[in-house]
N, C-alpha and C positions, 0 to 999 in steps of 0.2 A: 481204436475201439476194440474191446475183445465181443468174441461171438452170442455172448449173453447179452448184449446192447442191439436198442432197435436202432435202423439204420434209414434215416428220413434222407431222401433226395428229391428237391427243386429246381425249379426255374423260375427268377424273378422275373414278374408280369411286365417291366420296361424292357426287357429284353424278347421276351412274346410279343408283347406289341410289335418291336422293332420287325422281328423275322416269325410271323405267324406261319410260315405254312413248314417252322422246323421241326423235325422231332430228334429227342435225343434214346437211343436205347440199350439196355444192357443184362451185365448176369455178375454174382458173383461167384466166387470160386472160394470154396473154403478144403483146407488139410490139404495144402499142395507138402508135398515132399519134397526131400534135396532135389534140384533135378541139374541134368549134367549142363555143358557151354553148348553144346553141338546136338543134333538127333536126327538122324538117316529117313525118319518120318518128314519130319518139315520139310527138308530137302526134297523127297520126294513132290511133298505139295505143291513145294513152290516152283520146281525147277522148268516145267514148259510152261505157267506164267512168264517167267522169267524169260527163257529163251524168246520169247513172243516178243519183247518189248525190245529186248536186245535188236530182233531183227525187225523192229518198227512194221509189225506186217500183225498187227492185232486189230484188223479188222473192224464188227462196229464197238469191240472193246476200248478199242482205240479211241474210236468219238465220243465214247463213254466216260473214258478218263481225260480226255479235255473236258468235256462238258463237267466233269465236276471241279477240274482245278479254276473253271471259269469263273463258275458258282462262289467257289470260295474268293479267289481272289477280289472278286466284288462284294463279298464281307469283310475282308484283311481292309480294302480299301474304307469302308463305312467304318471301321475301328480306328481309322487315324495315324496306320500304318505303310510304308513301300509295299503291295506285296508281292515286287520281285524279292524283297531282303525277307521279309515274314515269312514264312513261305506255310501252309496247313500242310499238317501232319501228311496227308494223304501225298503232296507233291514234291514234300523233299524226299519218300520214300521210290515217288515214281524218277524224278530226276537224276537219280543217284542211278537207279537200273539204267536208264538210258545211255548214263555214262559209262556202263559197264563198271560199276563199283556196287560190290554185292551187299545191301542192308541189312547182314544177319548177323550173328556169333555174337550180339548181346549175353543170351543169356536162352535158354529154350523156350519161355514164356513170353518172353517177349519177340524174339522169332516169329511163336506161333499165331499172334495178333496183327506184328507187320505183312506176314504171310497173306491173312486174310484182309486184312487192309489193301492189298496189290490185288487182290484175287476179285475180288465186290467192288472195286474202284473207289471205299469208302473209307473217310475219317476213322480211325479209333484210337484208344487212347486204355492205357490201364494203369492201377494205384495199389500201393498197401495198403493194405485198409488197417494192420492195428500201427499205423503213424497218422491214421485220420480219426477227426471227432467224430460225433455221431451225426453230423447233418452236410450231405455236399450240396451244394446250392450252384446252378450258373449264372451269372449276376455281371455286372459292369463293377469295374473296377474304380476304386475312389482316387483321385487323381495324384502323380507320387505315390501307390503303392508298390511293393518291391515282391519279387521272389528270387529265387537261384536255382534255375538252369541245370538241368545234368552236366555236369562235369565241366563245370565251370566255376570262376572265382570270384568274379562282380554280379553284384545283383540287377536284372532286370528291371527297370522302370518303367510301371505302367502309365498310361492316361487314364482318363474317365470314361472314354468309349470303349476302351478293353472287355472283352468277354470272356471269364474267367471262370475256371472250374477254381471252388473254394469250401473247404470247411468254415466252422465258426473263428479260427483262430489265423489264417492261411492262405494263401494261393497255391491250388499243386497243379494249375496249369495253366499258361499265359495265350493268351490270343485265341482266346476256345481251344486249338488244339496243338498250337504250334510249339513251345516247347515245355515238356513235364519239369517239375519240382524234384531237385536230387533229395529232399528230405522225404516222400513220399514215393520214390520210385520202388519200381519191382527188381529181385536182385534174388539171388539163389536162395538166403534167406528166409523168404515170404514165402508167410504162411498163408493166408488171406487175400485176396484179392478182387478188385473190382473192377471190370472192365464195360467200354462206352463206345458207342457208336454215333458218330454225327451226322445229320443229315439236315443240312440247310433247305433242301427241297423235298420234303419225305414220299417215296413213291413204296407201295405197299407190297410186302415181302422179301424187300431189299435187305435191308438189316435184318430179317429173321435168318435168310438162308447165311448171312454171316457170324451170326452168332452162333446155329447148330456146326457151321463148319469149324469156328473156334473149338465150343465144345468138343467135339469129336477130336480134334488135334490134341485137345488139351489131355483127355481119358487114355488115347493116347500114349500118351508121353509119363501118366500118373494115372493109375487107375482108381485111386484109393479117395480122389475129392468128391467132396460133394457141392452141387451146384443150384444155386438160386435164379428163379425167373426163365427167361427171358421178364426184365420191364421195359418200358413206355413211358417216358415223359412229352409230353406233348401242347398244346394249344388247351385240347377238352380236359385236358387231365395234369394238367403241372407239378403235383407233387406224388411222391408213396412214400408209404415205408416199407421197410422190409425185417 
C-alpha cells in the first residue's frame, strides 16, 4: 500500500469470541532509511536482558516469561497444532538465548523489535507495509490455505483453527505469531512499516511501555521517521483505521 491509502486493521469476531480477554497493539513506522546489519544501540539494550537468561537467575522476570510461554502454548494447542514444534514468536526467541545462541544480526529493525520482545516478555511481530493491501485482519484460516515462511522453500499448510495475520489477498503470518511471510517481511529495504504486539491475556500498560521502548530504539537508530499511534485492537473496539 503506499502512504496516501487508508490503512483499516481487524479482528474477526470468531476469533474474539474464541479468546475475549486478548488485545492486539501497535504503531507504524513510516520513512525508515537504509539502516546498517548490526547497531551498538540495540546491543546495548539487549545485552543484560540477555545475560539474565543466559544465567537463568531472572527472577520474577523469569515467571514471567514462563507464564507467557504457557499462555501461548495453550493457544498453539487450541489451533490444532504440537506446540513444542509451533513454537510463538515470543519462545523461540527465549529458547534460542537460553541456549546461548544469540537472536540478532537480522537486520537492525528487526533486532530492535526482538529486543523488546525479550525485554516485556511479549509476542511481536512486524510487516512491510507497501507489500500489504490496505486491510490486515486476524482471522482463522480456511482450511489448506498456504503461505511461505522466511527463508524457506515449501509452503506452510494451514488448518481452519489457524490464527492468521492477513491482508485481503495473503497470509503474512501463520499461527498468530509464529512464523512471518518472506514476501511481506522487513529487510534493509523497507520503507514503511508496521509493527504488533500480542497479548492473549492483556494486562494494562504492558504493551504501551513496549512499544515506547521500540520507538525510542527505533529514533534511535533513524531519526528522520515518522510514527503512527500507538493502536488497540481489542474486544470493545475490533477494528481502526489509520
Amino acid at each position: 500500500m503506499t502512504q496516501t491509502q487508508q490503512l483499516k486493521l481487524s479482528i474477526e469476531e470468531d476469533v474474539l469470541n474464541k479468546y475475549p480477554e486478548m488485545r492486539i497493539s501497535g504503531i507504524v513506522v513510516n520513512d525508515l532509511t537504509v539502516f546498517q546489519n548490526s547497531s551498538t544501540t540495540i546491543e546495548g539494550f539487549i545485552e543484560p536482558i540477555f545475560s539474565q537468561i543466559q544465567d537463568k537467575d531472572w527472577g520474577p522476570q523469569q515467571i514471567s516469561a514462563e507464564q507467557e510461554i504457557k499462555a501461548w502454548r495453550s493457544a498453539y494447542g487450541e489451533m490444532g497444532v504440537k506446540p513444542s514444534k509451533f513454537k510463538s514468536s515470543f519462545e523461540s526467541l527465549f529458547r534460542r538465548v537460553v541456549k546461548n545462541q544469540v537472536p540478532f544480526g537480522v537486520n537492525s529493525i528487526v533486532d530492535a523489535y526482538n529486543a523488546v520482545s525479550l525485554k516485556h516478555r511479549l509476542c511481536m511481530g512486524g510487516y512491510d507495509l507497501d507489500y500489504i493491501e490496505d486491510h490486515i485482519i486476524l482471522r482463522y484460516a480456511q482450511e489448506g490455505e498456504k503461505m511461505l515462511p522466511i527463508g524457506t522453500s515449501e509452503p506452510l499448510i494451514l488448518n481452519d483453527r489457524s490464527v492468521v495475520y492477513s491482508d485481503p489477498n495473503k497470509v503474512l503470518c501463520s499461527y498468530w505469531n509464529h512464523r512471518d511471510s518472506e514476501e511481506t517481511k522487513i529487510s534493509t529495504q523497507t520503507k514503511n512499516a508496521i509493527f504488533f504486539v500480542d497479548e492473549i491475556h492483556k494486562k494494562k500498560g504492558r504493551s504501551l511501555s513496549a512499544l515506547f521502548d521500540l520507538i525510542n530504539l527505533i529514533k534511535a537508530l533513524d531519526q528522520t521517521i515518522t510514527v503512527s499511534g500507538p493502536f488497540y485492537l481489542e474486544q470493545q473496539s475490533s477494528s481502526v483505521s489509520l
